[in-house]
N, C-alpha and C positions, 0 to 999 in steps of 0.2 A: 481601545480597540480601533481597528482600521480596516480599509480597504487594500486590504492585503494580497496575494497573488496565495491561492490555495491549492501547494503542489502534494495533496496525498488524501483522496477519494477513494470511493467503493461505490461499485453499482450490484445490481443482481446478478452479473456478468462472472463477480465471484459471491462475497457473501454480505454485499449490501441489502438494503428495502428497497431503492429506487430503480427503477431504470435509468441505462445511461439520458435516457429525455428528460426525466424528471429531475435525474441528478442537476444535469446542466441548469434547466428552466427555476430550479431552487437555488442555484448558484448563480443563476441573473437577477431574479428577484432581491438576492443577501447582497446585491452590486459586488460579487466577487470580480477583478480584474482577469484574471487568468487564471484557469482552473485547469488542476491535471488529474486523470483519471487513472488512479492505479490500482486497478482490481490484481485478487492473488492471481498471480504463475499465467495468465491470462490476458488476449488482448482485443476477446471478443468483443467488448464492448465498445470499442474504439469507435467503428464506422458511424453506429448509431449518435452516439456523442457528437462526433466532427457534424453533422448533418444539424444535432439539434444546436451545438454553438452557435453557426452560421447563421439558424432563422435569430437563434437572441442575439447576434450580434457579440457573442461571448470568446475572447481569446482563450483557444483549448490547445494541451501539451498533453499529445499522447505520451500514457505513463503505462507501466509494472510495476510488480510488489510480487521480487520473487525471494521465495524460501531458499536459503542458504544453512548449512550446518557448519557451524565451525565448532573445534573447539567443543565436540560432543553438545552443543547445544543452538537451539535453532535462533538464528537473527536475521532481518530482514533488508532486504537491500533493495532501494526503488530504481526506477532506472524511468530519467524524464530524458520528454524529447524524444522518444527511440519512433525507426520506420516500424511499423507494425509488418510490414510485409517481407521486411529481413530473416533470411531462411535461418542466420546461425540461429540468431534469438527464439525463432517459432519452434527451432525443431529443441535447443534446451526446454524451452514453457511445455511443451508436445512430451514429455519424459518427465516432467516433474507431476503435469496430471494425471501420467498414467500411475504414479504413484499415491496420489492425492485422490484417487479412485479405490483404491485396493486400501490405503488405509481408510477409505469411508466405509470401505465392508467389513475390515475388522473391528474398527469402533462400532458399529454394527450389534457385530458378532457378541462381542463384548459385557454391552449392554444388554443385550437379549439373557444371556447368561447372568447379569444382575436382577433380572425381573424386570425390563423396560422393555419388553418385547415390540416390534418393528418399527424400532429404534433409526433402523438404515430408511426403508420406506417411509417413515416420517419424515427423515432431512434431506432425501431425495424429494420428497415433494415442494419442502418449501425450500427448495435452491431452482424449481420451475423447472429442471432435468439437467440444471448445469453441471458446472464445478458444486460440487459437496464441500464444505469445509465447519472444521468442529463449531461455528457459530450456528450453524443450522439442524446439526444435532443440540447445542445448548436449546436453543426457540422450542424444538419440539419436546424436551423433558420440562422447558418451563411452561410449556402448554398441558402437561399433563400431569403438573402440578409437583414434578419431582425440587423443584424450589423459586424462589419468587422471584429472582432476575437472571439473566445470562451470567454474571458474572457468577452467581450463585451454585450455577452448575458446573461452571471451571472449578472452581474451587472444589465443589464434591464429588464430581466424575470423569473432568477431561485435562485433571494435570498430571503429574508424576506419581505415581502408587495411589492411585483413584481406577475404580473399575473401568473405565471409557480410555485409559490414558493406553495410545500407541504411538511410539518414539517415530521422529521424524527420520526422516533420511530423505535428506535435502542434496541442493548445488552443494558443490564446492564454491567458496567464496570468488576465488580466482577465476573461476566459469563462469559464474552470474554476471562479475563486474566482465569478463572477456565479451559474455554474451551483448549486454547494452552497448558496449564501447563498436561490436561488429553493426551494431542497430545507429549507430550515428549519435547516441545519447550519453548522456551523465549520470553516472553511477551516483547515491547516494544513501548514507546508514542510515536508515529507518528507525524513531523513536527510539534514540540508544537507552535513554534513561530506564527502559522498562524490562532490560535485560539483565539487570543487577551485577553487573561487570564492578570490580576491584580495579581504580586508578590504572593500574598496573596491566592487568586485563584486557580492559579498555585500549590501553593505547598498543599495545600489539595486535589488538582486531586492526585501530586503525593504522597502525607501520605496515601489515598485509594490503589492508584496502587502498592503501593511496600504492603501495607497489604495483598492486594489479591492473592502475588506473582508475580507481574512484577518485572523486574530486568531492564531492561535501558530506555533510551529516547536517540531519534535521535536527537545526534548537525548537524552534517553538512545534509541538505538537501537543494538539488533544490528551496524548497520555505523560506529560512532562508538565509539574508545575512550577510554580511563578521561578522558585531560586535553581529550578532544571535549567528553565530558560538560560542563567544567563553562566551555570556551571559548562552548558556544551555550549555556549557563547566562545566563552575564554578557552574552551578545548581548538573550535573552529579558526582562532584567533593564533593559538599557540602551533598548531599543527598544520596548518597551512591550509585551510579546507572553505569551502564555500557554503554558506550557511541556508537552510531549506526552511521553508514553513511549510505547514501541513496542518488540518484536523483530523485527519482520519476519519474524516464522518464516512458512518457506516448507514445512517438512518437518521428520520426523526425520534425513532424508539428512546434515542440516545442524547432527551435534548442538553445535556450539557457538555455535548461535541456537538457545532454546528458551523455551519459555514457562513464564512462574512463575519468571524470572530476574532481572529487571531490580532494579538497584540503584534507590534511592532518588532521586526529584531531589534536586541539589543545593540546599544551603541560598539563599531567597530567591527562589527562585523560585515564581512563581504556578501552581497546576496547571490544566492547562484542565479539568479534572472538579470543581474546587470549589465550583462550585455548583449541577452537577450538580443535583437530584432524585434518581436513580440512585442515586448515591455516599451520600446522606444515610438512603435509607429501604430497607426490605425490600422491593424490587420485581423480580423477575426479570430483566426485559430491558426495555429502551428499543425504545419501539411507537410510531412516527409517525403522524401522520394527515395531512390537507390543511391544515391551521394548519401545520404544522413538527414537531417533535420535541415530546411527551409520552411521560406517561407511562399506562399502565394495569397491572394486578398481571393476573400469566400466567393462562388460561384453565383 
């Protein structure tokens, strides 16, 4: 393990435990280098972030983690570096929650109709009146003992022909990566490993995403192990693509996703931070403007 650059976070902003302060202040603590903040569809938590980097001294990359459908099925596409105040990107993120709202009332509904009655008012409480997304419904049926971990309840109520399950209808791919690219950022596939893509599959998600202007895909993440690693190693290597790290920490809940963990990319691969600004000089955090991503030193 290393001091590694940790570009795929959650705060409470979408369906973390921390807030973006705490996020940050646990990501100075774990001496993470530069740390990006990618809550779902989402870019409220940015400010708070940028503020808390600054007092630790921490390099921050405002990020996303926006839903995409392709392909009848939902994959995730980050998007690092973006201005947050970029209209195309706000107003895509702005339509994706109003759907991510409506499906939290039918998952909801759903439940209630399985005997989990106020199913919605329980995961509206523990998302603090945010974004709702199905991890906050999982907390509240494992709160009420409907099974013993989150993952427990994907599994028995919020995947495909499970009572809780309502189909995504996400970006379009070519949207999502159009949206980050209008935001001054780099598009990049999120945990490909965990989408169960065929060889083949795979690489026509990535022949679209590098058409539309994506540039890398995450090898090392929290949900990919050791021989994932160095399987999208050789994919980022062969494809032309710039290689992401990420834990995905969502919480402490979750300690074998944590921050200030991630192994090393593997050898030959290109990192998408190399030629950063960020990564080269003393600057606290990555501060966009209406150009795209700059840089300026913390206030």
């Amino acid at each position: 393990m290393c001091n590694s650059p940790d570009l795929h976070t959650h705060s409470t902003a979408s369906d973390g435990t921390l807030t973006p302060t705490q996020l940050v202040r646990r990501a100075a603590a774990a001496q993470v280098p530069i740390l990006a903040l990618t809550d779902h569809d989402t870019l409220a938590g940015i400010a708070e972030a940028q503020g808390a980097a600054a007092d630790c001294n921490l390099r921050l990359v405002p990020g996303v983690e926006i839903s995409v459908t392709w392909q009848n099925q939902t994959v995730h596409i980050l998007g690092l570096g973006v201005d947050p105040r970029n209209p195309t990107l706000n107003a895509g993120l702005e339509d994706l929650r109003g759907f991510r709202h409506w499906r939290a009332e039918e998952i909801g509904r759903r439940l209630d109709k399985a005997g989990y009655a106020g199913a919605f008012e329980g995961a509206k409480a523990l998302s603090n009146g945010r974004l709702i997304g199905r991890t906050h419904f999982a907390r509240f049926l494992v709160a009420r003992g409907a099974a013993d971990d989150v993952r427990g309840v994907f599994k028995h109520f919020l995947v495909k022909g499970k009572p809780g399950h309502v189909r995504g209808q996400w970006a379009e791919l070519a949207d999502a990566v159009g949206w980050i690219r209008a935001a001054g950022g780099q598009a990049v596939i999120a945990h490909p490993a965990r989408y169960g893509l065929t060889r083949s599959k795979l690489l026509r998600l990535i022949t679209e995403f590098k058409a539309a202007g994506g540039t890398g895909i995450e090898v090392i993440s929290g949900s990919h192990s050791r021989d994932e690693y160095f399987v999208f190693a050789r994919h980022a290597r062969e494809q032309g693509l710039l290689a992401s790290a990420g834990s995905d920490f969502h919480g402490p809940e979750q300690p074998w996703i944590e921050l200030g963990r991630l192994p090393k990319l593997p050898e030959g691969c290109t990192p998408i931070w190399q030629d950063w600004p960020i990564a080269q000089i003393g600057i606290p955090y990555w501060h966009p403007n209406h150009n795209g991503a700059v840089l300026r030193s913390s206030p």
